[in-house]
MARLUMFI-982418 format. One record per atom (N, C-alpha, C): residue in three letters; x, y, z. Coordinates in steps of 0.1 Angstrom, whole numbers, plus 5000, padded with zeros to 4 digits. Layout:
// MARLUMFI-982418
ALAXYZ;...
***
This chain:
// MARLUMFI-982418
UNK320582407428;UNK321682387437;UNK322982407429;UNK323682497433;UNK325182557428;UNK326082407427;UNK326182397415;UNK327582267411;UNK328782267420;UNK328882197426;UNK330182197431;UNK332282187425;UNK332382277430;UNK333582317422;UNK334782257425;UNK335282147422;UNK336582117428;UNK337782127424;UNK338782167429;UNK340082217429;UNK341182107418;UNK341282197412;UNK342682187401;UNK343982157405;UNK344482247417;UNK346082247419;UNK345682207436;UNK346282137437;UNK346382077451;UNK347682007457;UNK347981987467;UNK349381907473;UNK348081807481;UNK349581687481;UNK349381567488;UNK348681597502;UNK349281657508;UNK348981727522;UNK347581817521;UNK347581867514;UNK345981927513;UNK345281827507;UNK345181707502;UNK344281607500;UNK343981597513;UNK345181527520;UNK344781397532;UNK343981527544;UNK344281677540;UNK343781767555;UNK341881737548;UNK341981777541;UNK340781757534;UNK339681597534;UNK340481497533;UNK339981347537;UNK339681357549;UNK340881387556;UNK340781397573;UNK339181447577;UNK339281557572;UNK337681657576;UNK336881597569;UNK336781547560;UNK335481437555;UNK334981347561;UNK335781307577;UNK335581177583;UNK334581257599;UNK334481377593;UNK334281447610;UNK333181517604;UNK331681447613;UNK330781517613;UNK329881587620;UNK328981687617;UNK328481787623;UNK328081737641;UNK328281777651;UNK328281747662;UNK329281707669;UNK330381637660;UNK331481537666;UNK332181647676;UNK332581557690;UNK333881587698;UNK334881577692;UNK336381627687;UNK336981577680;UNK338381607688;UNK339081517694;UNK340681537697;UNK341581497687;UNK342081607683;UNK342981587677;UNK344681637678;UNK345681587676;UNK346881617675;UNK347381717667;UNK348281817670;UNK349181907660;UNK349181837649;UNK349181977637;UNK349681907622;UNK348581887611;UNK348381817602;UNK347281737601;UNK345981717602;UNK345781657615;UNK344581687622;UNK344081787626;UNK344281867631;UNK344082007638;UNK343582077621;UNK344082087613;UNK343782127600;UNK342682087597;UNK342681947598;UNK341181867592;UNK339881957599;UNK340581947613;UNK339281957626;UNK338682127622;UNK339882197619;UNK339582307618;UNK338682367604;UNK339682267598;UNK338382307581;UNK337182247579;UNK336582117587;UNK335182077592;UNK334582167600;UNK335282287608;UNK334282347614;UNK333882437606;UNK334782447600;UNK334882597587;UNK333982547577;UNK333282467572;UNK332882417563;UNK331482337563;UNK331782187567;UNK330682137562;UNK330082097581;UNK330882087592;UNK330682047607;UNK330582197615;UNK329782317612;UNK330082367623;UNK329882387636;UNK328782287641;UNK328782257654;UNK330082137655;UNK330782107652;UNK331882037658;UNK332182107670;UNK333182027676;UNK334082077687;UNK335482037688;UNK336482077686;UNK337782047680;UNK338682127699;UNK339381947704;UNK339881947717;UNK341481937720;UNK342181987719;UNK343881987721;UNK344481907731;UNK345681857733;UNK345981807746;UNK346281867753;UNK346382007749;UNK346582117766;UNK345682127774;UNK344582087768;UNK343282097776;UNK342182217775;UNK342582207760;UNK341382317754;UNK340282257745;UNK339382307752;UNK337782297744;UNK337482367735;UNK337182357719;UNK336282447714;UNK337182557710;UNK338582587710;UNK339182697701;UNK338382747692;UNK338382857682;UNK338182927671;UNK339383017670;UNK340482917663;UNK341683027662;UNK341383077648;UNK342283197644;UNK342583257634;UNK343583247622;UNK344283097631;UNK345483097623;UNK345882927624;UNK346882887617;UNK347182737624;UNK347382697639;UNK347382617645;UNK347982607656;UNK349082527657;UNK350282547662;UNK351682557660;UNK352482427671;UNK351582417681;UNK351982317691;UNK350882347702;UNK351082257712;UNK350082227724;UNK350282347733;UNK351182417732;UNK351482517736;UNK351382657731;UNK350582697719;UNK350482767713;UNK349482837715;UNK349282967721;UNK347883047724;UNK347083017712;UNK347183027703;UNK346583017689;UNK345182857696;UNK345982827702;UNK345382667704;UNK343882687717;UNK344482787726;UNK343482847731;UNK342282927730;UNK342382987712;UNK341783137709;UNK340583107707;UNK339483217717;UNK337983177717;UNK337783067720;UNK338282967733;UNK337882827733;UNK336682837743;UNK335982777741;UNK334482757750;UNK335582727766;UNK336482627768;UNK336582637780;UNK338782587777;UNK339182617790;UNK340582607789;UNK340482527804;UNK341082387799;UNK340982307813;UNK342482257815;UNK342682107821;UNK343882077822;UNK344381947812;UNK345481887813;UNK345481787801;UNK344881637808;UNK344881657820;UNK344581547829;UNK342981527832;UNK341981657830;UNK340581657826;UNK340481607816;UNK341181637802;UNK340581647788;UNK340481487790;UNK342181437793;UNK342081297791;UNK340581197797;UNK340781247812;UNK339881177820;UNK338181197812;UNK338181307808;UNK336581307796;UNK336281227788;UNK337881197781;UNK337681097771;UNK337780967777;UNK338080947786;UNK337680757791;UNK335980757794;UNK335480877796;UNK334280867800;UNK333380877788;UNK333980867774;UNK333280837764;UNK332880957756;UNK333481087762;UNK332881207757;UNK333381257743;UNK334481207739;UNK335081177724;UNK334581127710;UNK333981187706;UNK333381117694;UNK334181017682;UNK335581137685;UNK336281097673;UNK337881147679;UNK338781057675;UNK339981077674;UNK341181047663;UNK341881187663;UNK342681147652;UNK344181137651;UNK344481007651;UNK346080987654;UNK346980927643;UNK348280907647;UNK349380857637;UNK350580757646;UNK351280727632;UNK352580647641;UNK353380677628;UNK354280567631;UNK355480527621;UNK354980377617;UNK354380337619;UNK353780177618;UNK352280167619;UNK352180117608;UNK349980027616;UNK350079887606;UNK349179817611;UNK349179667607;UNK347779677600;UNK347179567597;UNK346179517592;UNK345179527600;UNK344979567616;UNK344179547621;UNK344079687628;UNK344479797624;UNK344879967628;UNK345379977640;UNK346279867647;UNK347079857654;UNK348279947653;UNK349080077655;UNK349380147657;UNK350780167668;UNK352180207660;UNK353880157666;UNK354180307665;UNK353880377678;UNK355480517673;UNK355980507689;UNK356880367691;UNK357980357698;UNK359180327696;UNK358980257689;UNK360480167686;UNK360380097673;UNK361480067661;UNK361280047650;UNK362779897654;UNK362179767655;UNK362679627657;UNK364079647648;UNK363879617636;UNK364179557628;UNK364979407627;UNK365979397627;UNK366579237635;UNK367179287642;UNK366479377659;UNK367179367669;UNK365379397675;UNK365579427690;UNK364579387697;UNK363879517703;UNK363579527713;UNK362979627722;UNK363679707730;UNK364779627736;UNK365579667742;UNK366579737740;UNK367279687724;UNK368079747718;UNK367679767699;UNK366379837703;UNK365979877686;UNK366779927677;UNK366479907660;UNK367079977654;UNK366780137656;UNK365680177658;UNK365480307661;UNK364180317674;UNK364580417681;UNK363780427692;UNK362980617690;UNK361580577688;UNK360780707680;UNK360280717696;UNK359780867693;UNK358880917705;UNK358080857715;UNK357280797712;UNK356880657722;UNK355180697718;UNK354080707728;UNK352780717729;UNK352580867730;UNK352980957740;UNK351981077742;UNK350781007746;UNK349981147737;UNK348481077739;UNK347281007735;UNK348580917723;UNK347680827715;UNK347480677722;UNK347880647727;UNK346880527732;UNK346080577740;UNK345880647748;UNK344680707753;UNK343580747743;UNK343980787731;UNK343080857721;UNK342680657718;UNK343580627710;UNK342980517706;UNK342080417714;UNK342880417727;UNK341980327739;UNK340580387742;UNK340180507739;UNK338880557742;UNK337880647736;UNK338280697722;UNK337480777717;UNK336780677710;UNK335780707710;UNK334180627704;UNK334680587685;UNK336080667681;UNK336280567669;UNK337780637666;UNK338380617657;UNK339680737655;UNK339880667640;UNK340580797633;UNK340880837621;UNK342780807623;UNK343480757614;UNK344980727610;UNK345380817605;UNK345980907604;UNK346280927588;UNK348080917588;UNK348780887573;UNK350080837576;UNK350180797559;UNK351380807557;UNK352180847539;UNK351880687538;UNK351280627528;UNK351080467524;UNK352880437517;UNK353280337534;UNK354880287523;UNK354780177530;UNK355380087525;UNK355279927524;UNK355779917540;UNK357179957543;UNK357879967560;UNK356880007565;UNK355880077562;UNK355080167571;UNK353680037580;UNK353479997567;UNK352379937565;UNK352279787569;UNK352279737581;UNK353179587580;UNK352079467584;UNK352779317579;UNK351679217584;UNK351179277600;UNK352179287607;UNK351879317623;UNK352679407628;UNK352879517635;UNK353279627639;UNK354779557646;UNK355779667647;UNK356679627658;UNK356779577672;UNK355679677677;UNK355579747689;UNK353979767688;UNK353179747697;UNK351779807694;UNK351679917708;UNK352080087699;UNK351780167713;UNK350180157712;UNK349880167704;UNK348180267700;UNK347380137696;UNK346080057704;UNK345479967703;UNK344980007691;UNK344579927678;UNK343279937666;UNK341879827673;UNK342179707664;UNK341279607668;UNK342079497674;UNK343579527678;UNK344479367683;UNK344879287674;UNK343679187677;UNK344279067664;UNK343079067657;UNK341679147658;UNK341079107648;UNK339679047656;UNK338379027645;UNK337079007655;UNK336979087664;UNK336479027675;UNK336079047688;UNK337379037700;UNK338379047697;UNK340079037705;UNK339979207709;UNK339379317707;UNK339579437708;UNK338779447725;UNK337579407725;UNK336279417734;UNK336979287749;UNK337779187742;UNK338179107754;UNK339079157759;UNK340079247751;UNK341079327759;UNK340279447773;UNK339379387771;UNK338979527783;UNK338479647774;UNK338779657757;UNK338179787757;UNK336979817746;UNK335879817753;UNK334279807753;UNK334279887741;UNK334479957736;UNK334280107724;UNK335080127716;UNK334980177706;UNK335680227699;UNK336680157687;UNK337980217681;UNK338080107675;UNK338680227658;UNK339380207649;UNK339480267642;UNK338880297632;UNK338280357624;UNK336980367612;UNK337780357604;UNK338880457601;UNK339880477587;UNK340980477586;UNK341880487580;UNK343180487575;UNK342880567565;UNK343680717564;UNK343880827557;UNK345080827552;UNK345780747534;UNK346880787534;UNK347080907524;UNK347980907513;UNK348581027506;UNK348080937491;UNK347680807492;UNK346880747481;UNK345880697480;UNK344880677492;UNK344080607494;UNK343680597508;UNK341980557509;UNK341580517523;UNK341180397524;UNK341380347537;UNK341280207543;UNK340180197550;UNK339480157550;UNK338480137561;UNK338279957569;UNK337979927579;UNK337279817585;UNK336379727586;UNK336379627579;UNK335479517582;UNK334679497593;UNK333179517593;UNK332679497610;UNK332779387618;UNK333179237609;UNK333179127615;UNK334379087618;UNK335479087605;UNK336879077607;UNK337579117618;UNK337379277612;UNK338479387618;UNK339579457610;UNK339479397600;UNK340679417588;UNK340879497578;UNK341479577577;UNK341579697568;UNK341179647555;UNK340179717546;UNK340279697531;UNK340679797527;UNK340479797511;UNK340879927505;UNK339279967499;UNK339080047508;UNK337780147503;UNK337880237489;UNK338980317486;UNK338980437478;UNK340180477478;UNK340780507460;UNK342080517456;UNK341580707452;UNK342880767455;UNK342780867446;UNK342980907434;UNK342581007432;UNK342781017415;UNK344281027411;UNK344080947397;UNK345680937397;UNK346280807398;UNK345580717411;UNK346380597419;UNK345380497415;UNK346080347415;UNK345380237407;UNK345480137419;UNK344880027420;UNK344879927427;UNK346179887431;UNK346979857422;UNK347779807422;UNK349179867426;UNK348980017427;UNK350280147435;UNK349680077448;UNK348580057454;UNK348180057466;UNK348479907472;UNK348379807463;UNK348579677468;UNK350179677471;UNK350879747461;UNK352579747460;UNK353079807474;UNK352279937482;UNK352879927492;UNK352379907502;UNK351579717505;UNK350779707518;UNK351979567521;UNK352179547530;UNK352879437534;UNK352279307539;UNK350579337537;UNK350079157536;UNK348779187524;UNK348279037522;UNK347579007513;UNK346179147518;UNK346379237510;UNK345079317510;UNK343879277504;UNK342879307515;UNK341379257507;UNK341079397498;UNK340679347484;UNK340179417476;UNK338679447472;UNK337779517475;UNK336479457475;UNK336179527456;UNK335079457452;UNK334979457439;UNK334579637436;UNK333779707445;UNK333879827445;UNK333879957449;UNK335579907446;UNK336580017452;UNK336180147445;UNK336480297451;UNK335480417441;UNK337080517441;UNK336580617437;UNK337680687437;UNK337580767445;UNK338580837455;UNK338080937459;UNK337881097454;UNK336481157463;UNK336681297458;UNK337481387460;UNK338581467450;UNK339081537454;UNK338681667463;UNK339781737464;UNK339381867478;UNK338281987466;UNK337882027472;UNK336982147464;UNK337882267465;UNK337682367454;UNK337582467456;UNK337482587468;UNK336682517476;UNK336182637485;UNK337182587499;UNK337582427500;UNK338282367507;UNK339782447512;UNK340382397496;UNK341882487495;UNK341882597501;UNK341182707498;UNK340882857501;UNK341082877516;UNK340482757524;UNK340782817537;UNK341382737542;UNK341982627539;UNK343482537544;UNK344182617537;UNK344182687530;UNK345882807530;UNK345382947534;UNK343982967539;UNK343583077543;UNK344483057560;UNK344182927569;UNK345082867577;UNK346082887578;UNK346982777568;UNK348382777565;UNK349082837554;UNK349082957558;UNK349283047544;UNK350983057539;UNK351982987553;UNK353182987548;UNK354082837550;UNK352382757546;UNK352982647543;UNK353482527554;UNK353282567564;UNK353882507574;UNK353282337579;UNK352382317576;UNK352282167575;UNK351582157556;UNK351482197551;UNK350582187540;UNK351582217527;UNK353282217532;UNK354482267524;UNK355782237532;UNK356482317528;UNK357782277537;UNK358182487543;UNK356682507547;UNK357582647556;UNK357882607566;UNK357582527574;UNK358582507587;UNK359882487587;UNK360482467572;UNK362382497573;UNK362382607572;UNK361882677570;UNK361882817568;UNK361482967571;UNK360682877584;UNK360282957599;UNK361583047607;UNK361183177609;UNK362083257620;UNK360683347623;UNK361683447630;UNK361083527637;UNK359783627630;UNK360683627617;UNK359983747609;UNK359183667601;UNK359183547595;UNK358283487586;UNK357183417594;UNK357383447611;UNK356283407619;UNK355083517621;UNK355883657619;UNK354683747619;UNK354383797609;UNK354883737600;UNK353683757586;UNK352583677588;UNK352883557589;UNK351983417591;UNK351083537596;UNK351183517606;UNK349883617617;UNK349083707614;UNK349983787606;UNK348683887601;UNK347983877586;UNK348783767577;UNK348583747567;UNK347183637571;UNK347183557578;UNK346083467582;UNK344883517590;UNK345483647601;UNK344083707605;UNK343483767597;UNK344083877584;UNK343783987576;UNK342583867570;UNK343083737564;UNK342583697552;UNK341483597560;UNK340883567574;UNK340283507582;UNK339083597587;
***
């Protein structure tokens, strides 16, 4: 069996697209959001999941694009999809359990992958927040019903708090069995994907530990930016970096950089049809 080759030069962003797809296995339903995820979903099919199924909020099943996909509105998002439905089907599929896996984000998660991208408190309230962010979309839906969901989100102390501001996106509540009394029977978050490390869940608690530091990163970068007493379990591993064969086609993907760099300041008309043919030629 051929050694496996893992990659030398990598960005933070191609770590976490790469962690992301490590969490997604062969068969999984997977909804996922622009960005990120859609990257992960896409290089698990490319790779080590390819019966996966990778589902958009436009209401597409099963894409095989050629290229990244750009927004919920992006043909790319539809290309080769087993089926093109509505956003009000996809949702209604996933209350009925048909989601294996969901992968979301905020500006906030707590100890218990309780999940804030509404409003940021600070010492003012709800009513009149220091900042008022995007709200839900379709992540409390994702989080209220896919059979588990994946975080991913930059590890910063503001980010990371005893208890969220705002809880748009359920995790486990307060913790235990408080998830299942709320009404919601399933599900529940497996991981926390950051840019240093993964978190994962206690089955009894509910409470985030620290599973796995990256290379590079020490306990103690990780404890500096959690905002409550983090459980440490005696063995913490390191994570594997991206491989070789990984990179290749997350920039075979994102070839001008646009979640995986900073080409989206640097998007027009004409650096959009390069992308295109630069990613179908090399696809």
């Amino acid at each position: 069996m051929a050694e496996t080759q893992y990659a030398s030069d990598y960005s933070t962003s191609e770590f976490l697209v790469t962690a992301a797809a490590g969490e997604i296995v062969d068969g999984d339903t997977v909804f996922a959001g622009v960005g990120i995820p859609t990257l992960g979903a896409l290089l698990a099919k490319m790779s080590h999941a390819p019966n996966s199924i990778l589902a958009t909020e436009s209401g597409s099943i099963g894409p095989d694009p050629g290229r990244i996909i750009l927004g919920i509105g992006d043909n790319a998002g539809v290309e080769n999809a087993l089926m093109d439905t509505s956003l009000w089907r996809l949702f209604s599929d996933q209350q009925r359990g048909f989601f294996t896996i969901g992968m979301v984000s905020g500006a906030q998660v707590d100890k218990y992958g309780n999940l804030n991208s509404t409003a940021i408190f600070g010492d003012r309230d709800y009513v009149h927040p220091a900042a008022r962010l995007p709200g839900s979309g379709g992540a409390n839906d994702i989080a209220s019903s896919a059979l588990r969901t994946v975080i991913t989100m930059p590890l910063q102390k503001r980010r990371f708090l005893e208890k969220v501001d705002y809880n748009t996106s359920p995790g486990y509540l307060d913790g235990y069995d408080s998830r299942e009394k709320a009404g919601l029977k399933r599900g529940g978050p497996s991981a926390i994907i950051t840019n240093k490390c993964i978190f994962r869940f206690d089955s009894v608690t509910k409470e985030a530990y620290l599973y796995s530091v990256h290379p590079g990163v020490t306990v103690d970068d990780v404890k500096n930016e959690v905002s409550w007493d983090l459980v440490v379990p005696d063995d913490v591993r390191e994570t594997l970096p991206p491989t070789a064969a990984q990179i290749e086609i997350i920039r075979s993907l994102d070839p001008m950089g646009i979640y995986i760099g900073d080409g989206l300041k640097n998007m027009n008309f004409d650096t959009y049809i390069k992308m295109l043919e630069k990613s179908y030629k090399e696809l």
